[in-house]
mmCIF file of the C-alpha atoms, coordinates in Angstrom:
data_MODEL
# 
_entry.id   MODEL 
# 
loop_
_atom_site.group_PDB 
_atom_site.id 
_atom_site.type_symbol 
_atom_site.label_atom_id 
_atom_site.label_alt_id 
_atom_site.label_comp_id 
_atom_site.label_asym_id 
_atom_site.label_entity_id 
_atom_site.label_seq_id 
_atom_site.pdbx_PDB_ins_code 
_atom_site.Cartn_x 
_atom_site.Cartn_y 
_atom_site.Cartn_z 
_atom_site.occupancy 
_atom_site.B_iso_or_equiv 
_atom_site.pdbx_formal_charge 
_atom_site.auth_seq_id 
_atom_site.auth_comp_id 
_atom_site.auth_asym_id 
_atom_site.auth_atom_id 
_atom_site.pdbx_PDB_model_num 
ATOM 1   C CA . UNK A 1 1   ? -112.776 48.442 85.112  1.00 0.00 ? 1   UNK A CA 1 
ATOM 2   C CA . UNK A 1 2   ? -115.291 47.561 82.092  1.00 0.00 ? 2   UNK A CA 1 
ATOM 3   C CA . UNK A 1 3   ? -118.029 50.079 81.464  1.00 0.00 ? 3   UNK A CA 1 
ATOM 4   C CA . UNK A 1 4   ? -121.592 48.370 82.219  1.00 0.00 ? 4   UNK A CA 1 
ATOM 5   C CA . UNK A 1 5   ? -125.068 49.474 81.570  1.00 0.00 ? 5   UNK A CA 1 
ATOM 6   C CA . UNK A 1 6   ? -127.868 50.092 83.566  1.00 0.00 ? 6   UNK A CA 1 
ATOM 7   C CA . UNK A 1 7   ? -131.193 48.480 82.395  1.00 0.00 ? 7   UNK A CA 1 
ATOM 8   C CA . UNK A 1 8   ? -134.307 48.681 83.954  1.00 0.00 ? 8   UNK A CA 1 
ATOM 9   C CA . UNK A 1 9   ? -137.585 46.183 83.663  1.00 0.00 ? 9   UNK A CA 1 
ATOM 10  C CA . UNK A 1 10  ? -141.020 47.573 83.990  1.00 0.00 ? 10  UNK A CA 1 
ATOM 11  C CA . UNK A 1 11  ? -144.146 49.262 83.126  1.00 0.00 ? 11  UNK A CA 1 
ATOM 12  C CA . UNK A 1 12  ? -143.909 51.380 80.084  1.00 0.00 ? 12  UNK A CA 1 
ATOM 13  C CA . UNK A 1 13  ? -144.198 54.622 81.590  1.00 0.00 ? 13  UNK A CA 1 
ATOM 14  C CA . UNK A 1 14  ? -141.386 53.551 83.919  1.00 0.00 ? 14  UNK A CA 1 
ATOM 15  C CA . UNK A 1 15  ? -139.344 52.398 81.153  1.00 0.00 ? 15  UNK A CA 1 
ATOM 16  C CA . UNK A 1 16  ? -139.831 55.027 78.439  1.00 0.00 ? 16  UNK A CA 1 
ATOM 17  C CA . UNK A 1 17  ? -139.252 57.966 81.663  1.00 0.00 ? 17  UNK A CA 1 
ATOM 18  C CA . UNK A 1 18  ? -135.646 56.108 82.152  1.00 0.00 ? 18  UNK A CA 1 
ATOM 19  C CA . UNK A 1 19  ? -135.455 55.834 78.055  1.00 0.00 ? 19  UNK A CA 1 
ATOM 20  C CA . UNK A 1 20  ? -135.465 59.239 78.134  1.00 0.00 ? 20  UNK A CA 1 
ATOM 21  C CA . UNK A 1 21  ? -132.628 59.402 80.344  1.00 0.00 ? 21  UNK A CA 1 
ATOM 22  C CA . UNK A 1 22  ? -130.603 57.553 78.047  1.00 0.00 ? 22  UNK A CA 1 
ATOM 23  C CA . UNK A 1 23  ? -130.737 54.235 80.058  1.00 0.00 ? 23  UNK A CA 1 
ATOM 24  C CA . UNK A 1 24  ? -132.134 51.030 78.410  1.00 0.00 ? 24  UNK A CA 1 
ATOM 25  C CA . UNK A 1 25  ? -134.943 49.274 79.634  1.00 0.00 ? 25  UNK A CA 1 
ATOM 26  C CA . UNK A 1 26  ? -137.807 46.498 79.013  1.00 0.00 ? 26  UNK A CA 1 
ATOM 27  C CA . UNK A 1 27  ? -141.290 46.431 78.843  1.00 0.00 ? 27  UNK A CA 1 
ATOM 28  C CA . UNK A 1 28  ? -143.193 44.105 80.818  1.00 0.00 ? 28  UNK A CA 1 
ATOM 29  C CA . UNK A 1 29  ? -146.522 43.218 80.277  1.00 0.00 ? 29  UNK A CA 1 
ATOM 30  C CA . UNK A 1 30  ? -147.073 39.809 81.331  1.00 0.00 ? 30  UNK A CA 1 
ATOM 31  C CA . UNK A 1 31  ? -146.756 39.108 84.992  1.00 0.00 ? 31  UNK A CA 1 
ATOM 32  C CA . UNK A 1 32  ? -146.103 35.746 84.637  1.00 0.00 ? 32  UNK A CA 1 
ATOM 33  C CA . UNK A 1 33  ? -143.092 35.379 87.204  1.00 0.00 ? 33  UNK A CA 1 
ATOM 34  C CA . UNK A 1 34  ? -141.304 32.089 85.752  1.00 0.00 ? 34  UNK A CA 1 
ATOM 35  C CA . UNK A 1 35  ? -141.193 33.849 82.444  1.00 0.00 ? 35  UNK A CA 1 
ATOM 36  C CA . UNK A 1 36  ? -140.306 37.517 84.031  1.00 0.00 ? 36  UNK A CA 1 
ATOM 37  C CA . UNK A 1 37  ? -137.734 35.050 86.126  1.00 0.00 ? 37  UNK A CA 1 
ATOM 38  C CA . UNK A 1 38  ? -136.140 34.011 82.498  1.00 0.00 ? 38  UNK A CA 1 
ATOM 39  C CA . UNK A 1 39  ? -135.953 37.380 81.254  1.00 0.00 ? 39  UNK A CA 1 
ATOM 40  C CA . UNK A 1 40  ? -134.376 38.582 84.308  1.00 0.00 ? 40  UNK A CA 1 
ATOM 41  C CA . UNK A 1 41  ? -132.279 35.572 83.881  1.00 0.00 ? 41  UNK A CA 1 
ATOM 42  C CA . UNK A 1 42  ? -130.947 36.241 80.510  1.00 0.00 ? 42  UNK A CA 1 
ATOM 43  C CA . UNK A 1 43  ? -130.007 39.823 81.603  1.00 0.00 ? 43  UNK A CA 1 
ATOM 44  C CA . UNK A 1 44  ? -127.839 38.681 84.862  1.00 0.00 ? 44  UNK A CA 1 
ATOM 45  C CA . UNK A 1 45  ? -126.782 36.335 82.411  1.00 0.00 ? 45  UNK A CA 1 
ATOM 46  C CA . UNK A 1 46  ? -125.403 38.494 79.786  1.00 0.00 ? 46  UNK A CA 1 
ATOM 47  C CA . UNK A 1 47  ? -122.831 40.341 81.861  1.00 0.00 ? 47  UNK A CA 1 
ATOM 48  C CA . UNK A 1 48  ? -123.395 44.047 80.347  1.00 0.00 ? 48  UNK A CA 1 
ATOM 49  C CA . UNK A 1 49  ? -125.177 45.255 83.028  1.00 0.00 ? 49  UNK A CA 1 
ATOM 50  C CA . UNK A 1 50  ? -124.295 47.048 86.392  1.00 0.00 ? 50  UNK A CA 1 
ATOM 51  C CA . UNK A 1 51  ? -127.676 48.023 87.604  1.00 0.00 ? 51  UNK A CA 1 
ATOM 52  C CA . UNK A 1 52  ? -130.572 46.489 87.461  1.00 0.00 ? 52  UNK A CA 1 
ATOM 53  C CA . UNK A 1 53  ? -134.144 48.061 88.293  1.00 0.00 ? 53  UNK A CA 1 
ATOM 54  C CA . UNK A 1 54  ? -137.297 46.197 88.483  1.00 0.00 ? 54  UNK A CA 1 
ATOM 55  C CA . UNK A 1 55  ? -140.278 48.152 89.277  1.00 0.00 ? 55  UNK A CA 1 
ATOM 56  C CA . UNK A 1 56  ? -141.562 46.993 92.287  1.00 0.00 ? 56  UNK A CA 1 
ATOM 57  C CA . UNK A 1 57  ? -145.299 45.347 90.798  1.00 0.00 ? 57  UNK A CA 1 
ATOM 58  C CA . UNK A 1 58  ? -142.887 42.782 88.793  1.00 0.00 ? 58  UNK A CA 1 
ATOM 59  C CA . UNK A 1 59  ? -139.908 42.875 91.884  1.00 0.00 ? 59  UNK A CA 1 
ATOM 60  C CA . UNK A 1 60  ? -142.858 41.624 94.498  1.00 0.00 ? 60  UNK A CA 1 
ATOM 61  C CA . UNK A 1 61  ? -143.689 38.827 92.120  1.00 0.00 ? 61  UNK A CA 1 
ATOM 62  C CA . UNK A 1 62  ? -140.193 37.327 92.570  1.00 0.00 ? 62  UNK A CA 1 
ATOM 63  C CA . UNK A 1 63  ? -138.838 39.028 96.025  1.00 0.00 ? 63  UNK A CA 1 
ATOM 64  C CA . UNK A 1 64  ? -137.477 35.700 97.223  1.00 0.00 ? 64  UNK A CA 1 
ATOM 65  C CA . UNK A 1 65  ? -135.525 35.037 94.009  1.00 0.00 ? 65  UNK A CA 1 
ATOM 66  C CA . UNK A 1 66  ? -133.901 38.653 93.331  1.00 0.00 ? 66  UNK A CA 1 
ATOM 67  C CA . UNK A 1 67  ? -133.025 38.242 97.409  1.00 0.00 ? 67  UNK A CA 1 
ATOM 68  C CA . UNK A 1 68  ? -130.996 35.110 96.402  1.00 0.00 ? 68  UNK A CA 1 
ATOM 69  C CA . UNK A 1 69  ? -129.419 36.705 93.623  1.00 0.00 ? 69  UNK A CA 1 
ATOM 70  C CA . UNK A 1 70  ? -128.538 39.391 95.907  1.00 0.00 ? 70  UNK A CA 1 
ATOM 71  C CA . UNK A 1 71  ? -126.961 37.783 98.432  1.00 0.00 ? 71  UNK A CA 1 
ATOM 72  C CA . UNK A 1 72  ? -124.874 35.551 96.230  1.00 0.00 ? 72  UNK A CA 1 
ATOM 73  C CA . UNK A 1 73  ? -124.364 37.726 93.789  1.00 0.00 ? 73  UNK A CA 1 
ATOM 74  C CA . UNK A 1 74  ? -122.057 41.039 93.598  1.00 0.00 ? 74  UNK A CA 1 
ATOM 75  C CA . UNK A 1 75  ? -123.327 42.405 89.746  1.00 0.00 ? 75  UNK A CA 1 
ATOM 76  C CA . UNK A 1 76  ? -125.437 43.332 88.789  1.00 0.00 ? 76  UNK A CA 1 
ATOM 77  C CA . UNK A 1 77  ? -127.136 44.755 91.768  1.00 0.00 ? 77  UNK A CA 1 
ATOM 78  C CA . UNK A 1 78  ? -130.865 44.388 91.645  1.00 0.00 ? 78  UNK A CA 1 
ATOM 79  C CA . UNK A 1 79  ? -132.575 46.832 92.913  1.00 0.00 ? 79  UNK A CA 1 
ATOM 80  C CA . UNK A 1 80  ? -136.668 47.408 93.585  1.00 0.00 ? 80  UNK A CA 1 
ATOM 81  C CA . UNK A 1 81  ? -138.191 50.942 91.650  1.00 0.00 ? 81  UNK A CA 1 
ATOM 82  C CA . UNK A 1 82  ? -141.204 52.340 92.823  1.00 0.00 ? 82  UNK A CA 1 
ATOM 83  C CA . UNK A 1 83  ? -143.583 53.582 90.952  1.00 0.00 ? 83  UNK A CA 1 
ATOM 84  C CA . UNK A 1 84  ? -146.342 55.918 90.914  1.00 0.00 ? 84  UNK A CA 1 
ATOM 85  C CA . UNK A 1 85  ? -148.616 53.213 91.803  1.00 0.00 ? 85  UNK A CA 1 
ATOM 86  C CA . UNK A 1 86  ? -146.543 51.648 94.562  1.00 0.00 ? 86  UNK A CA 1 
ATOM 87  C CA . UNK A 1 87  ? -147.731 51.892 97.941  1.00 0.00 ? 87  UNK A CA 1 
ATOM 88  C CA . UNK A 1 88  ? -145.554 53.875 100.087 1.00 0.00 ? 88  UNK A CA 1 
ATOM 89  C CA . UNK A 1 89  ? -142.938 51.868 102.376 1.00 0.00 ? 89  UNK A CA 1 
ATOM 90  C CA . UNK A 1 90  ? -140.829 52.933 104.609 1.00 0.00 ? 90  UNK A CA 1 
ATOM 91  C CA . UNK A 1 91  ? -137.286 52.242 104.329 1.00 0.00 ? 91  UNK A CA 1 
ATOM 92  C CA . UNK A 1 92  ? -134.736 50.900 106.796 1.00 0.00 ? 92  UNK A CA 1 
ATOM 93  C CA . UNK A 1 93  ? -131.271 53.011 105.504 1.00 0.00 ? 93  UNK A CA 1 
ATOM 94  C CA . UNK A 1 94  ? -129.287 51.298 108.324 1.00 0.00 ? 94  UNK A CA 1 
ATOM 95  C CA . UNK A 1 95  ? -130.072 47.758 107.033 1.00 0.00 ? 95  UNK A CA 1 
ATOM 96  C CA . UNK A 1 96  ? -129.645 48.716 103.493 1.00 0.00 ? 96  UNK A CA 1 
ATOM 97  C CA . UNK A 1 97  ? -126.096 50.215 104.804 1.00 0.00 ? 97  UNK A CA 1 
ATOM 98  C CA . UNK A 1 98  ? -125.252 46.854 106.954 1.00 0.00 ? 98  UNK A CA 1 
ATOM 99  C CA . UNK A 1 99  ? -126.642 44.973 103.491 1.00 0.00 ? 99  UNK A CA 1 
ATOM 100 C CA . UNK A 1 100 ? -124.384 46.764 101.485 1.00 0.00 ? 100 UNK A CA 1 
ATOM 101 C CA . UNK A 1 101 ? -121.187 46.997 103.360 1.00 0.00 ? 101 UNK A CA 1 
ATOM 102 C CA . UNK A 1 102 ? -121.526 42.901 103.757 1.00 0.00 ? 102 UNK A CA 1 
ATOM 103 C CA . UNK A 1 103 ? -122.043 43.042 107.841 1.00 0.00 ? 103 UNK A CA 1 
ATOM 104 C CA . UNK A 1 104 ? -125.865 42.885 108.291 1.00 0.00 ? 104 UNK A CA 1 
# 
C-alpha cells in the first residue's frame, strides 16, 4: 500500500502545533465555506492524503458536505479537530465504532 500524508486545515495555531509535528497543514483565514469547500476539494482531489483534519470552526461551516464525503467516500477520512476554542461535545464512541466498521 502507497504511503499518504496527513494534512490538516485550520487556524494557525492549530496548524503550525501539527507543523511542528511534522504533518502538513493549511491556514485558513477566510470562512467563506464555498471557497473553504474548493480548497477542501482540491485536497480530496489530489489523492496524497490519508487523513484529513479540519478544525471544527471551518468543519461546522460545511458539516453536511464533509458528511457526504464521508459516507461515499473511503480516503481520505475527514475528520473534525477541536480546538482550544471549541465548545466541549460529548462524543458517541459506539456510533463512531458502528460508523466506522460500515454497520451504523
Amino acid at each position: 500500500m502507497e504511503k499518504k500524508k496527513i494534512l490538516v486545515i485550520g487556524d494557525k495555531y492549530t496548524v503550525n502545533m501539527f507543523n511542528l509535528l511534522g504533518i502538513d497543514g493549511v491556514v485558513v483565514e477566510d470562512r467563506d465555506p464555498a471557497k473553504i469547500r474548493k480548497l477542501l476539494d482540491t485536497y480530496i482531489g489530489s489523492g496524497e492524503f490519508s487523513i484529513i483534519y479540519i478544525t471544527k470552526e471551518l468543519g461546522d461551516l460545511l458539516k453536511d458536505y464533509i458528511d457526504k464525503i464521508s459516507a461515499t467516500k473511503r480516503w481520505p477520512v475527514i475528520t473534525i479537530l477541536p480546538t482550544r476554542w471549541s465548545k466541549a461535545e460529548e462524543i458517541d464512541v459506539s456510533s463512531l465504532l458502528r460508523k466506522a466498521l460500515g454497520v451504523g
